[in-house]
py3Dmol code that shows the C-alpha trace and the ligand (Angstrom):
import py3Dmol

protein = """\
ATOM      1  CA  UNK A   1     106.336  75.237 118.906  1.00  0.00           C
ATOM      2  CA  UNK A   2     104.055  76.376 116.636  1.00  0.00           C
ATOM      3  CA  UNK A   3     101.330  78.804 117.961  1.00  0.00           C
ATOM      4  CA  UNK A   4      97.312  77.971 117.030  1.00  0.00           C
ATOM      5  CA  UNK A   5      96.111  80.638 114.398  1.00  0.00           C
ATOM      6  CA  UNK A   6      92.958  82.667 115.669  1.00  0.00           C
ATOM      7  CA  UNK A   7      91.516  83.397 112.397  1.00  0.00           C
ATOM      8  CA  UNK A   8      89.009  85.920 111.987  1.00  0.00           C
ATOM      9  CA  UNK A   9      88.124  85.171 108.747  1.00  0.00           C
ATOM     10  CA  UNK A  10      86.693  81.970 110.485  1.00  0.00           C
ATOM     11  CA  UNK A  11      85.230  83.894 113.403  1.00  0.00           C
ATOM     12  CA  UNK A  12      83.481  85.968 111.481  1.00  0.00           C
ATOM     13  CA  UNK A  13      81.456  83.582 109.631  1.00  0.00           C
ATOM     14  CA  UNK A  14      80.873  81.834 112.934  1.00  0.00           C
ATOM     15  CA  UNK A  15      78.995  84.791 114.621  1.00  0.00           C
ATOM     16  CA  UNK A  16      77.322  86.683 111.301  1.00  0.00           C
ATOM     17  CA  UNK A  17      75.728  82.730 111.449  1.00  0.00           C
ATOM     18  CA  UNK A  18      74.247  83.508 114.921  1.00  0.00           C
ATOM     19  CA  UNK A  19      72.962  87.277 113.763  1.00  0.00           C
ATOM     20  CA  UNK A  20      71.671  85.647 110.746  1.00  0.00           C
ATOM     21  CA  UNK A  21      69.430  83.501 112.809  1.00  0.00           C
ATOM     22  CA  UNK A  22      68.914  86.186 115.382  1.00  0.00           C
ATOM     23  CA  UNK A  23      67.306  88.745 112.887  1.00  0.00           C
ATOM     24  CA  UNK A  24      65.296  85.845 111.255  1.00  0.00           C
ATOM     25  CA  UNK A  25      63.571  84.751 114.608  1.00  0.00           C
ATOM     26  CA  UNK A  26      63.506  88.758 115.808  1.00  0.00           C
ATOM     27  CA  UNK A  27      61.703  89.713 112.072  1.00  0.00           C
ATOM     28  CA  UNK A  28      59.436  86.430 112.800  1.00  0.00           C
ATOM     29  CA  UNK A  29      58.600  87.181 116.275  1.00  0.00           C
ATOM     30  CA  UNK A  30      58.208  91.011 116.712  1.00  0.00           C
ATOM     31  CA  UNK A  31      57.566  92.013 113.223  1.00  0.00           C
ATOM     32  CA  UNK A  32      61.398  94.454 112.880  1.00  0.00           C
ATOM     33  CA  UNK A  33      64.815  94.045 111.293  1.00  0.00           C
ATOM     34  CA  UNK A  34      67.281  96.138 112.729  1.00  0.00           C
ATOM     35  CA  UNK A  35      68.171  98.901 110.440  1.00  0.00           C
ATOM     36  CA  UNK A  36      72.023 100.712 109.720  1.00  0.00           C
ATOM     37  CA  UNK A  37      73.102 103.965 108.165  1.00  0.00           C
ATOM     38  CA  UNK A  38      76.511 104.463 107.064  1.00  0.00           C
ATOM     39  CA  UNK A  39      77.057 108.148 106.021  1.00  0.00           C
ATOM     40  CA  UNK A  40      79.871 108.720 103.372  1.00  0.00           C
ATOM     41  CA  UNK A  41      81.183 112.267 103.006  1.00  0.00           C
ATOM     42  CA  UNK A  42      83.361 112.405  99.928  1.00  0.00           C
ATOM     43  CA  UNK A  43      85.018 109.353  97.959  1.00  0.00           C
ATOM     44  CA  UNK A  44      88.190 108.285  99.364  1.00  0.00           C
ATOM     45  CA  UNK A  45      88.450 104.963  98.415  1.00  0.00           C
ATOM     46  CA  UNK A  46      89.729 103.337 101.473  1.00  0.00           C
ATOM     47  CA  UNK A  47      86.328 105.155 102.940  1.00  0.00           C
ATOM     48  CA  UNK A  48      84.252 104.014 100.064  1.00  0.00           C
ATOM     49  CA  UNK A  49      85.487 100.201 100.126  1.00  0.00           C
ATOM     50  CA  UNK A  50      85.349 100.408 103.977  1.00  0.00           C
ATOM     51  CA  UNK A  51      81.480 101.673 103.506  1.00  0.00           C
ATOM     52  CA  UNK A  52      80.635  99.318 100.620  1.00  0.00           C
ATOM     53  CA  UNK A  53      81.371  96.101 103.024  1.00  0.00           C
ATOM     54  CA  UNK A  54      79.078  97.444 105.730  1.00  0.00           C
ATOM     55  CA  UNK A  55      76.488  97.561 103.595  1.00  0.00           C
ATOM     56  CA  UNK A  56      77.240  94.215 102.105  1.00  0.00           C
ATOM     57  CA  UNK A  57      77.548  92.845 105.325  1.00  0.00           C
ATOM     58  CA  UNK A  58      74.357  94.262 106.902  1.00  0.00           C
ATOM     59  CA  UNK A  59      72.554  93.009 103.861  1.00  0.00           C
ATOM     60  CA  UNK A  60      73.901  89.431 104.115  1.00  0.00           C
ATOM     61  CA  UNK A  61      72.542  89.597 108.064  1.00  0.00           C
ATOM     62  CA  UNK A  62      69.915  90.796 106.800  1.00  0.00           C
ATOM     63  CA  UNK A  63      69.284  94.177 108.062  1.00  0.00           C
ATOM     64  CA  UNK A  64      67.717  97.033 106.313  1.00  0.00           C
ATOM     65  CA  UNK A  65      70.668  98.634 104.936  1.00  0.00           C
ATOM     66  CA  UNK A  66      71.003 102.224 103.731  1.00  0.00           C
ATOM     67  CA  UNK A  67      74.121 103.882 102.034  1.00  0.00           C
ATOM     68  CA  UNK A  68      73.887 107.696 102.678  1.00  0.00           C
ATOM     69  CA  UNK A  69      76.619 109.235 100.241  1.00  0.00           C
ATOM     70  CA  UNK A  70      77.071 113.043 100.703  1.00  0.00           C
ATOM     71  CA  UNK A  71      79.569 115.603  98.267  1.00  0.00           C
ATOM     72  CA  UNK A  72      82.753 116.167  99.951  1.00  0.00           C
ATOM     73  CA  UNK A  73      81.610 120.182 100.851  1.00  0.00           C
ATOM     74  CA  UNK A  74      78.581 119.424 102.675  1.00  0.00           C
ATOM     75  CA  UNK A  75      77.990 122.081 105.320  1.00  0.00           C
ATOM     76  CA  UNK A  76      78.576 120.999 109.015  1.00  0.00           C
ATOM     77  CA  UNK A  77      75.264 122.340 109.719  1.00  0.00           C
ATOM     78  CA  UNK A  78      73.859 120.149 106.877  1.00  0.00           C
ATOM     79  CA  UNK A  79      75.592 116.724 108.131  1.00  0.00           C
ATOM     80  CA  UNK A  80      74.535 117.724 111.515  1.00  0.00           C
ATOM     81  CA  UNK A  81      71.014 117.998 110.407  1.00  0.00           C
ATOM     82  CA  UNK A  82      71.230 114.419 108.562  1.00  0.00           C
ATOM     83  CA  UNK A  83      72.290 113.308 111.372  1.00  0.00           C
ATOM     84  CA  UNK A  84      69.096 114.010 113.458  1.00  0.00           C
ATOM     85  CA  UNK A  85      66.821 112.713 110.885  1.00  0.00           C
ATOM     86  CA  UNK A  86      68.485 109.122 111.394  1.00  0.00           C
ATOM     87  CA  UNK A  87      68.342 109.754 115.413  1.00  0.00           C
ATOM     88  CA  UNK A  88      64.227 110.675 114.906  1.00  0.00           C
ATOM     89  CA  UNK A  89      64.033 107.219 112.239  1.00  0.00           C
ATOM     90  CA  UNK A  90      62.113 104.821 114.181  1.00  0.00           C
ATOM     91  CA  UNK A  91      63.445 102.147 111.246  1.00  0.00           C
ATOM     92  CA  UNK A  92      67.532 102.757 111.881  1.00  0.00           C
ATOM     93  CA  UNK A  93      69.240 101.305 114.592  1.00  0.00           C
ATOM     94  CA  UNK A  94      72.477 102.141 114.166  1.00  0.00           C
ATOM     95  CA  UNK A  95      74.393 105.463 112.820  1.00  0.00           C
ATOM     96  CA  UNK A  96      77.716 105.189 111.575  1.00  0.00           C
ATOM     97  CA  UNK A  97      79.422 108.378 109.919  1.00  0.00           C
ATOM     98  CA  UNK A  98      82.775 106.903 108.270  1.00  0.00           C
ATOM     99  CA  UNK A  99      85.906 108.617 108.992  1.00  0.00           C
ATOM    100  CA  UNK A 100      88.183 110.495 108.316  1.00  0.00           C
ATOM    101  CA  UNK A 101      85.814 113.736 107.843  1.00  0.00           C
ATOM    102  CA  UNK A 102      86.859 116.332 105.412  1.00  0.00           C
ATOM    103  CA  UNK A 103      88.959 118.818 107.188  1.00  0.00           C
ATOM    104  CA  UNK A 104      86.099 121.762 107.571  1.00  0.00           C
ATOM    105  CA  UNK A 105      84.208 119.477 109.736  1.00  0.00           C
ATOM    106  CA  UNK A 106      84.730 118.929 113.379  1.00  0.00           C
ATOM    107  CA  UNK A 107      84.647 115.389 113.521  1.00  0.00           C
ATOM    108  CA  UNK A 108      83.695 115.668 117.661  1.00  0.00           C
ATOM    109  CA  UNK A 109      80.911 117.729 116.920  1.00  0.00           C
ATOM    110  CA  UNK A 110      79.673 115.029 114.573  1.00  0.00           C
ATOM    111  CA  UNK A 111      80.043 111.943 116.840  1.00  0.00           C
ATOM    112  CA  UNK A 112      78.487 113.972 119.739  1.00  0.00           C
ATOM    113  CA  UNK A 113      75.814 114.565 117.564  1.00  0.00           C
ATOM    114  CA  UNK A 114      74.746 110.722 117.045  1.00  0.00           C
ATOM    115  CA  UNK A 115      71.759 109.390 119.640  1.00  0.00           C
ATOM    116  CA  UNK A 116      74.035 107.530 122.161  1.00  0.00           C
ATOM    117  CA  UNK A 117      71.673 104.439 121.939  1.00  0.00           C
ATOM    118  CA  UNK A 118      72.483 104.076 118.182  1.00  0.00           C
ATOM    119  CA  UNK A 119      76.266 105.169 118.340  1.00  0.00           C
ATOM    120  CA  UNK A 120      76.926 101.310 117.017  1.00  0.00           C
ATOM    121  CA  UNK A 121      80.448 102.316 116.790  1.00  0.00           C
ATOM    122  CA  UNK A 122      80.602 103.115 120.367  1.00  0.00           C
ATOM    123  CA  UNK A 123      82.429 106.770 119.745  1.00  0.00           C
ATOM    124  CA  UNK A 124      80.082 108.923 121.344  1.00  0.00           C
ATOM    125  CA  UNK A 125      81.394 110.289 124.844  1.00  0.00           C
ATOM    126  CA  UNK A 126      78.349 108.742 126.905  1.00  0.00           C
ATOM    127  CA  UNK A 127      79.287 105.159 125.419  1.00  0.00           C
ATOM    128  CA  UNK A 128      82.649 105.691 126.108  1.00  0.00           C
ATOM    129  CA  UNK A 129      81.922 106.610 129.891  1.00  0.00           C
ATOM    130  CA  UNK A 130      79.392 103.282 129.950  1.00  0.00           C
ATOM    131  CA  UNK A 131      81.991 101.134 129.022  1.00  0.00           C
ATOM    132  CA  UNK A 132      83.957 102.730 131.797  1.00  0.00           C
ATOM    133  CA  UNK A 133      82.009 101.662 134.599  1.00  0.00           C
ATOM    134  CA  UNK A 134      81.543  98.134 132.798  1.00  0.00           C
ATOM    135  CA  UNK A 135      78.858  95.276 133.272  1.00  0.00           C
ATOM    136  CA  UNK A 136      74.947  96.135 132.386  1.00  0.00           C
ATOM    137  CA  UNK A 137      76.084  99.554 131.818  1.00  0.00           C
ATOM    138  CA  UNK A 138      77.921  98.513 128.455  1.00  0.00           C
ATOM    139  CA  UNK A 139      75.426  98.933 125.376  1.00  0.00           C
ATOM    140  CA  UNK A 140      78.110  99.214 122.141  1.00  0.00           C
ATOM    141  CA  UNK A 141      81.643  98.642 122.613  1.00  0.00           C
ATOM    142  CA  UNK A 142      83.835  99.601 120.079  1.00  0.00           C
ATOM    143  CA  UNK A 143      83.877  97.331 117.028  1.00  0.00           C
ATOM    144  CA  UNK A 144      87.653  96.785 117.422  1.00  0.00           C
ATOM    145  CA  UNK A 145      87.937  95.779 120.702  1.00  0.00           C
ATOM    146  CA  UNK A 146      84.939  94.278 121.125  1.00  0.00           C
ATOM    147  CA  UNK A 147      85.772  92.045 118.332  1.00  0.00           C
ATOM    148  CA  UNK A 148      89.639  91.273 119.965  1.00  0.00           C
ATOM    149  CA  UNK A 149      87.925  90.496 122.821  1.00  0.00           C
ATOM    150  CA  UNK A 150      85.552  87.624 120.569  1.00  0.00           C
ATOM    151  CA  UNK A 151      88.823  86.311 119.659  1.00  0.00           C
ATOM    152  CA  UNK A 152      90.274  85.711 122.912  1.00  0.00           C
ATOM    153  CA  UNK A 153      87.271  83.846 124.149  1.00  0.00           C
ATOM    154  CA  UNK A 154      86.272  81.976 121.130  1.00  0.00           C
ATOM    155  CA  UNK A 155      90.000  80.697 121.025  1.00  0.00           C
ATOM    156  CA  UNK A 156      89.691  79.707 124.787  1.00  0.00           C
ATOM    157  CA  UNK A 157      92.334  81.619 126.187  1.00  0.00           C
ATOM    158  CA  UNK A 158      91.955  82.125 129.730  1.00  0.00           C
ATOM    159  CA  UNK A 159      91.521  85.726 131.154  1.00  0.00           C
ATOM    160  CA  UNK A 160      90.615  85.331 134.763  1.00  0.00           C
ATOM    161  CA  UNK A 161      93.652  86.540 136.845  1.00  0.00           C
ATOM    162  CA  UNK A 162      96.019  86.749 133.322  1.00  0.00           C
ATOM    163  CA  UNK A 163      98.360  88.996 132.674  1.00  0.00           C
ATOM    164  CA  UNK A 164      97.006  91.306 129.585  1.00  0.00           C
ATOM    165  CA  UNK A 165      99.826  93.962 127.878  1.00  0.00           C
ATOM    166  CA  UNK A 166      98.488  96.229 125.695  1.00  0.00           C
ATOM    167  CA  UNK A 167     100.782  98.207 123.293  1.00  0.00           C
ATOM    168  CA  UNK A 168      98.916 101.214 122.114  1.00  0.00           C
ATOM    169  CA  UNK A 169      96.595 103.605 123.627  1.00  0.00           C
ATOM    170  CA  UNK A 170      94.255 104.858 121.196  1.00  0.00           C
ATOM    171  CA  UNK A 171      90.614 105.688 121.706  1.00  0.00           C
ATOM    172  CA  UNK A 172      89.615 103.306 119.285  1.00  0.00           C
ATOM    173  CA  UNK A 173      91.777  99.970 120.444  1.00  0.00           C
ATOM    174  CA  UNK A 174      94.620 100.589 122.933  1.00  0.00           C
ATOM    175  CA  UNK A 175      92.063 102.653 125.661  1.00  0.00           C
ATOM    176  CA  UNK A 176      89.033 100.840 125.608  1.00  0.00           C
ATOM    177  CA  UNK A 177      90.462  97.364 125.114  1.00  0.00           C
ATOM    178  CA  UNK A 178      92.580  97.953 128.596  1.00  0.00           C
ATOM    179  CA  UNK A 179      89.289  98.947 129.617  1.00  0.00           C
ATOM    180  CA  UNK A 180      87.604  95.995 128.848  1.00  0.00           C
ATOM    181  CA  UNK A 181      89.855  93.024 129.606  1.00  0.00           C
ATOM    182  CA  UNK A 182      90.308  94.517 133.543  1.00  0.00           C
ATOM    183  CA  UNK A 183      86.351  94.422 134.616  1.00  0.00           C
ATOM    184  CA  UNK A 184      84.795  91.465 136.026  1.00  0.00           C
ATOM    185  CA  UNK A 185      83.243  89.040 133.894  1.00  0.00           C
ATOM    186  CA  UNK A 186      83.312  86.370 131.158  1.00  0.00           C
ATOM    187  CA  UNK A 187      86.516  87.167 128.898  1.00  0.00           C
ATOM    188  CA  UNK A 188      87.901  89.512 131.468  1.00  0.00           C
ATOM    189  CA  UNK A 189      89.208  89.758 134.800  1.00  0.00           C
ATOM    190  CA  UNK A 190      92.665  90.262 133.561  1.00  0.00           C
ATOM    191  CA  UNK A 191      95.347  92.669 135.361  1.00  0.00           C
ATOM    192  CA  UNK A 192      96.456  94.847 132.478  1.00  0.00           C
ATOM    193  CA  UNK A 193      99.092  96.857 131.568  1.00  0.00           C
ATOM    194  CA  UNK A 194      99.053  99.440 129.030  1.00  0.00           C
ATOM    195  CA  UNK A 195     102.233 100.819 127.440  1.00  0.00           C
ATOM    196  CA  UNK A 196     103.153 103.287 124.647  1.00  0.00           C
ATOM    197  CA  UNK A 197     105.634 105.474 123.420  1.00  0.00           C
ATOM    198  CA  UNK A 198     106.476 106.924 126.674  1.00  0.00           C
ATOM    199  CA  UNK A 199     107.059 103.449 128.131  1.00  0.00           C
ATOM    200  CA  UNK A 200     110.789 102.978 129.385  1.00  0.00           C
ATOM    201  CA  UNK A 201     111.635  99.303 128.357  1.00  0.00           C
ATOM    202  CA  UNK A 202     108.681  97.626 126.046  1.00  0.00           C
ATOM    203  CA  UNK A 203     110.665  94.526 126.323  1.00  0.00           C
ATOM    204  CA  UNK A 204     110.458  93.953 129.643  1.00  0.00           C
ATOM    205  CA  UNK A 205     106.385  94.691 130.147  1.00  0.00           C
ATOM    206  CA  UNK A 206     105.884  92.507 126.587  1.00  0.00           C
ATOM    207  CA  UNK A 207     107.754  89.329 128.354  1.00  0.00           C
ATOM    208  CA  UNK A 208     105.307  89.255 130.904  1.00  0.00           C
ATOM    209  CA  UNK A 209     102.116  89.037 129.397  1.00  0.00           C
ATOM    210  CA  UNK A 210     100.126  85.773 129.271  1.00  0.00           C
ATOM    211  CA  UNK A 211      98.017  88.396 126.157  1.00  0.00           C
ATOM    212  CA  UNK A 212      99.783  90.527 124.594  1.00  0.00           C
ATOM    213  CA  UNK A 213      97.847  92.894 122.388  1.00  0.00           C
ATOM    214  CA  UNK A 214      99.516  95.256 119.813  1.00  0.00           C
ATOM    215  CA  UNK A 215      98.047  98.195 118.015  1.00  0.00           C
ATOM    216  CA  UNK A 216     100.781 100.303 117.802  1.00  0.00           C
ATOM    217  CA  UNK A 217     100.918 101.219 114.006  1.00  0.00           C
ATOM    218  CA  UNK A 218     104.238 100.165 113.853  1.00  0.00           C
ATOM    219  CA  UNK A 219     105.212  97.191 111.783  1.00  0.00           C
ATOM    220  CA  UNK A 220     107.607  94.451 112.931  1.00  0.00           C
ATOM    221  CA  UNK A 221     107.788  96.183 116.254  1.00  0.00           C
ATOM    222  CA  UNK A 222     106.787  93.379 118.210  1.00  0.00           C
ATOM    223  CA  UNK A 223     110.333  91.340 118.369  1.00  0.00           C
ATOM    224  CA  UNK A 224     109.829  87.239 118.899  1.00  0.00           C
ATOM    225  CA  UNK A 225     112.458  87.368 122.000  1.00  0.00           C
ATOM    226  CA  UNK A 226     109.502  89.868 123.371  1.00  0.00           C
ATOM    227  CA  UNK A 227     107.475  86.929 123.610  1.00  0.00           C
ATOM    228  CA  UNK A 228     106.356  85.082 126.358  1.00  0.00           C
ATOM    229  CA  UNK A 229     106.555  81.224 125.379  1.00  0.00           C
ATOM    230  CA  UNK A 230     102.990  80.043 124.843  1.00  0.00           C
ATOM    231  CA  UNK A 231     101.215  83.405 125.508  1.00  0.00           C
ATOM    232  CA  UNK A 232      98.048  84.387 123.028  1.00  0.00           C
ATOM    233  CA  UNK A 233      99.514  87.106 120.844  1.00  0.00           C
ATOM    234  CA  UNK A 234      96.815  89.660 119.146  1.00  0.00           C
ATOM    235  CA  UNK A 235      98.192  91.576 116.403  1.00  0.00           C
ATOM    236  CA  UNK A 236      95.953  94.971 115.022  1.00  0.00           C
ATOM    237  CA  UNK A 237      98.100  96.442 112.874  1.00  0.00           C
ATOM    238  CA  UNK A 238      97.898  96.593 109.677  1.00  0.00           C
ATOM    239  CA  UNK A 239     100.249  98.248 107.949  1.00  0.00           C
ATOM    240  CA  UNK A 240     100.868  98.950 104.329  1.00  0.00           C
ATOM    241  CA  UNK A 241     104.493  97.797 103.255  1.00  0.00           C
ATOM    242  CA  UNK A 242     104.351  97.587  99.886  1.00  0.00           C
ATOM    243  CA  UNK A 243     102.656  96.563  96.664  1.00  0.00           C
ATOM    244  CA  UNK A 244     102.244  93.311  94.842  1.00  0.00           C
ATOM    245  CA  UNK A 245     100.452  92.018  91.782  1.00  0.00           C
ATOM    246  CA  UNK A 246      96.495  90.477  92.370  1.00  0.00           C
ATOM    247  CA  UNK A 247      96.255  86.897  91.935  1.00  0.00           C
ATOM    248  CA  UNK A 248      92.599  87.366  91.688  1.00  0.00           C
ATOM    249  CA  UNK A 249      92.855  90.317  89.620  1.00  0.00           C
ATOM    250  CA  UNK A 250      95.607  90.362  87.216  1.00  0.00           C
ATOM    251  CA  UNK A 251      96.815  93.278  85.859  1.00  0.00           C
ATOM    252  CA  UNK A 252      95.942  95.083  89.309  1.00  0.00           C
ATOM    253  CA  UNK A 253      98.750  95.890  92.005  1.00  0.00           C
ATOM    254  CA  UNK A 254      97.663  95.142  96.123  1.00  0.00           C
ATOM    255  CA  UNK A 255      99.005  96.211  98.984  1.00  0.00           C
ATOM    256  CA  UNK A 256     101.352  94.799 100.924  1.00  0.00           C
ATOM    257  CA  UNK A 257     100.126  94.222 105.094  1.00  0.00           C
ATOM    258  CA  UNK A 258     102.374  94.032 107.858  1.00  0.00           C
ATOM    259  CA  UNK A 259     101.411  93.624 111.460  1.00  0.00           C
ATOM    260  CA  UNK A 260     102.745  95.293 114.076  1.00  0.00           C
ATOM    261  CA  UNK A 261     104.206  91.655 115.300  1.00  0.00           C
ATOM    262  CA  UNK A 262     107.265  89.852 113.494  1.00  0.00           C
ATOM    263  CA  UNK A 263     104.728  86.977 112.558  1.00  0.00           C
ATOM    264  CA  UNK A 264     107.423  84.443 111.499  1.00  0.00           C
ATOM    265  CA  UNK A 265     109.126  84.680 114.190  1.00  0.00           C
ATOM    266  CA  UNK A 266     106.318  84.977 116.635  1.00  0.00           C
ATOM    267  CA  UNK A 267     104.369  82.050 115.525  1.00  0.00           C
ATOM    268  CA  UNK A 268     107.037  79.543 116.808  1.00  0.00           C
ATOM    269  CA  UNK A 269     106.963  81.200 120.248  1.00  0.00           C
ATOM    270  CA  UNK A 270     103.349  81.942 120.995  1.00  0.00           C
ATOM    271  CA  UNK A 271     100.829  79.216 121.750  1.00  0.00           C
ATOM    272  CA  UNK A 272      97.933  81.502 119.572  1.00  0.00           C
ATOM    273  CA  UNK A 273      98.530  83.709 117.406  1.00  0.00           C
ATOM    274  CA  UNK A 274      96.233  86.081 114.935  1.00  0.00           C
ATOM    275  CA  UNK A 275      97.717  86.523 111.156  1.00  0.00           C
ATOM    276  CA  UNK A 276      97.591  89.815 109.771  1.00  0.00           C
ATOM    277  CA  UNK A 277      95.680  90.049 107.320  1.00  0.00           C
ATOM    278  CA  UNK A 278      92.645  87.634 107.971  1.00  0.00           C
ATOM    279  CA  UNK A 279      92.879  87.829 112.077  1.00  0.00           C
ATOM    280  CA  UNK A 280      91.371  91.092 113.744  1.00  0.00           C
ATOM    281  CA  UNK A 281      90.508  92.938 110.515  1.00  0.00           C
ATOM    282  CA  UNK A 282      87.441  90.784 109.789  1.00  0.00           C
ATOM    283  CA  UNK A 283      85.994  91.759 113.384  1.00  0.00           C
ATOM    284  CA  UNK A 284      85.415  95.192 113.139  1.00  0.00           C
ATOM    285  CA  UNK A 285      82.958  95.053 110.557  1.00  0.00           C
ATOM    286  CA  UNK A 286      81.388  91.863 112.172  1.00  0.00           C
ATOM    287  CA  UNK A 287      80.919  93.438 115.552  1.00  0.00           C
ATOM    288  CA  UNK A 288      79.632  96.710 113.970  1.00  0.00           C
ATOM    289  CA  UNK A 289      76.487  94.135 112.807  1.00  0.00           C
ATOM    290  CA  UNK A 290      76.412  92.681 116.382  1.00  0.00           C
ATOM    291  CA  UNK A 291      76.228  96.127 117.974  1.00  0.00           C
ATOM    292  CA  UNK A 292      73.254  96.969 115.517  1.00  0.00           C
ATOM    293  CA  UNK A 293      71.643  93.771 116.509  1.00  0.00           C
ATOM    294  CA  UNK A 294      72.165  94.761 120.551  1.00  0.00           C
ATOM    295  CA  UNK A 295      70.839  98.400 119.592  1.00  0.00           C
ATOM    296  CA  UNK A 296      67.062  96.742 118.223  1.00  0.00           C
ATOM    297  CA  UNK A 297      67.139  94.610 120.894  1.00  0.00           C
ATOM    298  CA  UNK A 298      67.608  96.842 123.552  1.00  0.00           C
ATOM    299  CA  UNK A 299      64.802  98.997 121.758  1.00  0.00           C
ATOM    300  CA  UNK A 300      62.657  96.059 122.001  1.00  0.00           C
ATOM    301  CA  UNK A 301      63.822  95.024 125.634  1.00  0.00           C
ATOM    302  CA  UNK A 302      64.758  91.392 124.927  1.00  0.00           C
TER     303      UNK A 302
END
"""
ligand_1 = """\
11
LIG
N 87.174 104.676 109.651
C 88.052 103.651 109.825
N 87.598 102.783 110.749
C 86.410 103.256 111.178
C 85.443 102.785 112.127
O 85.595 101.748 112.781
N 84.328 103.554 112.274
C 84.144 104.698 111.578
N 83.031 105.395 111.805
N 85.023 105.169 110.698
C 86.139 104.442 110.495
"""
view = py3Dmol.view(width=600, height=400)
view.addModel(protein, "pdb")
view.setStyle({"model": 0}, {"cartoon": {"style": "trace"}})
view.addModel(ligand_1, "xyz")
view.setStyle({"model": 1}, {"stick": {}})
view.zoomTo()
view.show()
């Protein structure tokens, strides 16, 4: 067999089409764009290409877009204080610091710092315990899992009463994705299991799952005897293998991704599958514009 791919490249364009027209008819009816910060400290470049596609992105949508770059040594009090000018700017709906901080900041001091109701990134602690108790209580969910959970739906996997393994427990993905996929509701209802590097045999718990979600950070760890025949396999990881020359660019050397999933292999076993790159990657950035859309709109009460 050879599994359906769940591209997110595809997704994505499917759903920044729907915000598109969303912001038009919001800006036509109520008179408002929703707005996004993205603060930059220093220039990492993985932070700075990261950053640059936001802002692309939310200008494509069609948001007010605004690229806050500060130097590398900016005082914690100083960021902290940046930070509550965007929370008292009636024009910005979301607030996203990019991480990693340099190493004389306390990253949890910053993310507790950002107004809960325009923590689009869904960090801050009272998000985090909203997602927790699930239904109307959910305003942002992280961009990660929020998109995985897109994927599953939009590929019509069923969720109601399947078995979900997730293989990671990270704040960002493996926590709040077992989180979501076990409350009631559309794209949900699952019994999940998560497991990690204290689990006794990953084998056996992988075999059983109808969804089998990996972000583990470990590539090729996902084995295609692991596999459930015909179950929807979501791969996160993306790790960096190797190098290669740029077709588009020649002259320039890329990086090499690997998922955390033996694709290959997996792709004649599963019945769905998402490629790395091109399958989850693509989501985070497109939920982080969805989340900035919710954030206006729950502003505005419609
Ligand atoms: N750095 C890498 N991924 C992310 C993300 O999703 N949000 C933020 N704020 N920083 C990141």
């Amino acid at each position: 067999m050879t599994a359906k791919l769940i591209k997110g490249t595809e997704i994505r364009e499917e759903i920044l089409e729907e915000i598109t027209a969303e912001v038009a008819e919001i800006k036509e009816k109520h008179g408002v764009i929703p707005g996004l910060v993205t603060i930059l400290v220093g220039e990492s470049p993985a932070s700075i290409s990261y950053v640059t596609l936001k802002i692309k992105t939310a200008h494509r949508v069609g948001f007010k877009e605004v690229q806050d770059s500060q130097s590398v040594d900016i005082p914690e009090d100083d960021l902290l204080a940046l930070i509550d000018k965007y929370n008292n700017d009636d024009s910005i709906n979301g607030i996203l610091v990019q991480l990693p901080l340099p190493k004389h900041i306390n990253e949890k001091k910053i993310l507790n710092a950002i107004d809960p109701d325009k923590d689009v990134d869904g960090f801050h602690p009272v998000n985090v315990g909203r997602l927790m108790i699930g239904g109307d209580e959910v305003k942002f969910p992280p961009c990660t899992p929020a998109g995985i959970q897109e994927m599953i739906v939009r590929a019509g996997v069923e969720t109601k009463g399947a078995e979900v393994v997730v293989v990671g427990r990270s704040n960002i993905v493996g926590k709040p994705i077992a989180n979501m996929m076990l409350q009631k509701g559309v794209g949900a209802n699952s019994t999940v299991t998560v497991v990690h590097t204290g689990t006794r045999d990953l084998a056996a718990h992988c075999k059983r799952a109808d969804i089998l979600i990996v972000a583990a950070g470990v590539p090729d760890l996902v084995k295609p005897e692991w596999i459930k025949p015909g179950a929807c396999v979501i791969d996160v990881g993306v790790n960096r293998v190797g190098e290669k020359p740029s077709v588009k660019n020649p002259g320039k050397m890329v990086a090499v991704l690997k998922g955390d999933v033996d694709f290959d292999a997996a792709k004649e076993i599963a019945g769905s599958i998402t490629p790395v790159p091109g399958g989850v990657g693509p989501m985070t950035i497109t939920m982080l514009m969805k989340n900035t859309l919710k954030s206006l709109k729950f502003k505005l009460g419609i």
